[in-house]
N, C-alpha and C positions, 0 to 999 in steps of 0.2 A: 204454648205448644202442647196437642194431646200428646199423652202416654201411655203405655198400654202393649199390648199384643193380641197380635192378628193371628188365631190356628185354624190352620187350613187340617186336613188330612188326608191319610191315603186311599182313603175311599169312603163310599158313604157307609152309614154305620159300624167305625173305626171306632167311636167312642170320645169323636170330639166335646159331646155335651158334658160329658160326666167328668171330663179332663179339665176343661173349661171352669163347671164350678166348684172342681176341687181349688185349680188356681185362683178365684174368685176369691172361695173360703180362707185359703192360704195368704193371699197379701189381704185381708180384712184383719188379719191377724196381726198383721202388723201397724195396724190402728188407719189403714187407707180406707178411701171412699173407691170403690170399687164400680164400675157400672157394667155392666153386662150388653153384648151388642151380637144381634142376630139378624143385619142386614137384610137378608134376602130367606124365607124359609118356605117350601113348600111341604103340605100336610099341616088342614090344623080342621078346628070346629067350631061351630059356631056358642059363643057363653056370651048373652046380655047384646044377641043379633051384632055381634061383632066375632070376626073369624081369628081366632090366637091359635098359635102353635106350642105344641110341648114343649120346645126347646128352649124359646124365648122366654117363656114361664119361669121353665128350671132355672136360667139366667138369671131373671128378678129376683126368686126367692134366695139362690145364694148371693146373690147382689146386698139386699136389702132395704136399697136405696127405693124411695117411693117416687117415682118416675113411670111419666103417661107410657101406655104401651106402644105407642106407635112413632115414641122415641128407639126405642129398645128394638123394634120389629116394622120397620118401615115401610116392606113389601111381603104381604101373605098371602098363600094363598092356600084354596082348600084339597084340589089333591096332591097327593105325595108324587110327584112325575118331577121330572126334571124342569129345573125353575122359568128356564125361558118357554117350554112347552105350554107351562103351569099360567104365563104369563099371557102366553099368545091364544090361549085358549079363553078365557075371559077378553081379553079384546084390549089389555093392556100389553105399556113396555116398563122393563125398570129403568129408571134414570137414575145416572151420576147422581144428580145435584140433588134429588130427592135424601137419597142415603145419608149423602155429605151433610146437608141439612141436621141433620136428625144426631150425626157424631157430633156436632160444634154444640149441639145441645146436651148431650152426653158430657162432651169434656167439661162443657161450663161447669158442668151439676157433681163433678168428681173427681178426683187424683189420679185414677188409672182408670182403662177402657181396656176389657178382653174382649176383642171381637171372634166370631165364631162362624165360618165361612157355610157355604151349602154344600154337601159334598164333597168328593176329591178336590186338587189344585185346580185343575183345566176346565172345569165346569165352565159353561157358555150359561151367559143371563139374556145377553140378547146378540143381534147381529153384530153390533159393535163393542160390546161387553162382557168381560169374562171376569171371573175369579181373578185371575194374575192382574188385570186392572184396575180393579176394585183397592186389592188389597194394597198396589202402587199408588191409590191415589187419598187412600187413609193414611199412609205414610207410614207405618205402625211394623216394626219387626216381627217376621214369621215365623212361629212355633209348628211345627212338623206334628199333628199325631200320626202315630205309626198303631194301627192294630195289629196287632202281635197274634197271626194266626198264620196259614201254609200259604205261602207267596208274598209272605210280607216284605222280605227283603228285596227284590223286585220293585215292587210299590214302591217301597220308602227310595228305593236309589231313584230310578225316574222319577219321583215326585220330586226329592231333596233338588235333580239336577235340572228341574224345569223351574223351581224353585230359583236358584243360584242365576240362571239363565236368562229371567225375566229383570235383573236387575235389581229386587227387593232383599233386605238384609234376612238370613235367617240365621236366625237366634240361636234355634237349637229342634230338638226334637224331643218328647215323651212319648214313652211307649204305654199300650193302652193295652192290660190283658184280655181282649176281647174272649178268647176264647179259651176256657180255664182246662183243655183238653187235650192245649198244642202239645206237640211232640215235642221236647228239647227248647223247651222257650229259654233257657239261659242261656243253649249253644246261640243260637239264635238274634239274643241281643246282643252275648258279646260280639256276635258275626257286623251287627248294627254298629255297632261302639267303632269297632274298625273298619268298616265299610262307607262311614258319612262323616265328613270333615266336619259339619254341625256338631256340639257338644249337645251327650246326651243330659237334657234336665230333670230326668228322674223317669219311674215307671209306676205307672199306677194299677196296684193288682186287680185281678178279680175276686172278689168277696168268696168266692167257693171253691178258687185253683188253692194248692198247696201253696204254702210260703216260699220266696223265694229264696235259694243258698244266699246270694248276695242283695242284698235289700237296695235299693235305690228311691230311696224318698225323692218328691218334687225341691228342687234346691232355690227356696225361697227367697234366701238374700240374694242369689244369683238373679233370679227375678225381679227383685225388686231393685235393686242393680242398674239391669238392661231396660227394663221400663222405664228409666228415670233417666237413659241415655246418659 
């Protein structure tokens, strides 16, 4: 059975990449083969007349693992538009079975898969495909990023409870300092901490906000824990 986790976030540019290979780096740490999975990504450029995405990149290199990229990134495309637009617009669809493919090769090749969704939860890939199915049909428990900016709490409750509503386990939630300017970001999470029945797994700051009064490091063994069911 794979293992691993699925983060979805609460919207795009939330700071799901950067959460992603922190946790990547963190259970490598504990001597796992780690693989990095980016499904679905729109916005990339062309290097060696093949189109890759930054994100999926970022996933390899903290990955490590030397894996084709079109295991890792099975549907790309070149603009940054939302993915079924991105899709319908070159003259493609995303399929299930494509994706699924490409994770049974993942797991074969590793001990844990962090998947890394497109977007917020609800994102549409096609007519009959969404985020919430995706992530139901990789089977893998949902880490919530929350970007920690003005309306986050908002977000993260609709997200967490669309989350909880579709049927898929969630894990927990990381908050993501996106924006190192917010007003009260400790009110804020503690507001988080008591506001989402999900346990919170840590926060990851921003390199240039102030240190936080209460530190919450990413909680590894709880990770490596829940990954291993």
């Amino acid at each position: 059975m794979n293992r691993g986790y699925f983060l979805t976030g609460t919207d795009t540019d939330c700071g799901k990449t950067h959460v992603a290979c922190e946790v990547i780096r963190l259970l490598r740490g504990l001597g796992l083969r780690v693989a990095g999975f980016k499904p679905v990504a729109a916005g990339a450029v062309l290097s060696d007349g093949k189109l890759q995405n930054d994100d999926a990149l970022a996933l390899m290199a903290a990955s490590g693992l030397d894996l084709p990229y079109d295991w890792v990134n099975p549907y790309c495309f070149r603009p940054p538009i939302a993915p079924h637009l991105a899709a319908a617009d070159c003259g493609s669809e995303i399929a299930l079975d494509r994706i699924l493919d490409a994770f049974v090769h993942l797991g074969d090749s590793s001990d844990l898969i962090v998947a890394e969704g497109a977007g917020g939860w609800a994102v549409p890939l096609g007519r009959e495909l969404d985020m919430p199915a995706l992530a139901s049909a990789l089977g893998l428990p949902v880490v919530l990023v929350v970007g920690l900016r003005l309306g986050c709490l908002n977000h993260a409750r609709l997200s967490a409870q669309s989350i909880v509503a579709s049927g898929v386990a969630l894990a927990g939630w990381i908050g993501s300092q996106v924006d190192p300017q917010m007003v009260r970001v400790e009110d804020n999470i503690a507001s988080l901490e008591g506001l989402l029945e999900a346990p919170c797994l840590g926060v990851v700051p921003h390199p240039s906000a102030p240190p936080l009064r209460r530190q919450r490091p990413l909680l590894v063994a709880h990770l490596k824990a829940r990954a291993r069911g």
